[in-house]
C-alpha positions as CSV (number, residue, x, y, z in Angstrom):
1,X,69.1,63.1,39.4
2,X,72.6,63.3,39.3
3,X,74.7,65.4,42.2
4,X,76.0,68.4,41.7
5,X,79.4,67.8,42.2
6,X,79.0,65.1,39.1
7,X,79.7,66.1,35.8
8,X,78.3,64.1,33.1
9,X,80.1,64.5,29.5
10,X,78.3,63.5,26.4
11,X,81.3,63.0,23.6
12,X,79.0,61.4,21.4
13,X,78.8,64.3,18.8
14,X,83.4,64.5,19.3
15,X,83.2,60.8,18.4
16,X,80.6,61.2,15.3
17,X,83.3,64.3,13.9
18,X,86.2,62.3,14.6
19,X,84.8,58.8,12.7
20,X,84.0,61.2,10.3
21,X,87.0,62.8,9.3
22,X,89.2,59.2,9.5
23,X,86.1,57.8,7.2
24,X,87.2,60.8,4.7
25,X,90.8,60.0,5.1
26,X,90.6,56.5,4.1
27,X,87.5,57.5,1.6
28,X,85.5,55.0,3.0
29,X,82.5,57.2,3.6
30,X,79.6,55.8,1.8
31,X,78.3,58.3,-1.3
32,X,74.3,58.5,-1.7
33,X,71.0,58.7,-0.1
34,X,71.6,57.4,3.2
35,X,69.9,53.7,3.8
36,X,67.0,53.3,6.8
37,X,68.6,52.7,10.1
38,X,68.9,48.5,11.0
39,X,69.6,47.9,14.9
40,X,70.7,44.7,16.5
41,X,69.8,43.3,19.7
42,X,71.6,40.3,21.9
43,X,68.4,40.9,24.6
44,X,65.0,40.0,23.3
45,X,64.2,42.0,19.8
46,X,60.2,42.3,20.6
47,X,60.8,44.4,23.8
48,X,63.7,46.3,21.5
49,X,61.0,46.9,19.1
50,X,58.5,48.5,21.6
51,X,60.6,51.3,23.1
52,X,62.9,51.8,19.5
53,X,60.0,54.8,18.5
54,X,61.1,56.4,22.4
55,X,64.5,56.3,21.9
56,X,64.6,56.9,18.1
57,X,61.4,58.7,17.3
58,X,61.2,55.7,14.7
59,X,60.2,52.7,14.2
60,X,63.1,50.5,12.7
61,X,64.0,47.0,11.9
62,X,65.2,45.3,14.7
63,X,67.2,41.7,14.6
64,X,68.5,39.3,16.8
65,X,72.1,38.6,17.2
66,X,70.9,34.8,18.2
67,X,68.9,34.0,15.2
């Protein structure tokens, strides 16, 4: 799919450890059972909610930003 001379870079994980640790700094991360997973949509929410379980292997609450 993507040529060889391409390299793709995922720094999702890099980003995740580095929110992390400024989170700790400033103690802002949150203490207790983590809450279910709310995602917000500017397209339309329905579609959203059909392929959410593909890309999250979940079903999840899904809101509109223009409502």
């Amino acid at each position: 799919m993507i040529p060889d001379h391409i390299s793709l870079i995922d720094t999702g994980a890099a980003v995740a450890r580095q929110l992390q640790r400024l989170l700790a700094e400033r103690e802002l991360l949150a203490g207790g059972p983590a809450r279910a997973a709310q995602f917000w949509t500017s397209a339309d929410p329905d579609h959203f909610r059909n392929i959410l379980p593909i890309l999250w292997n979940t079903a999840g609450v899904v809101r509109s930003f223009e409502g």
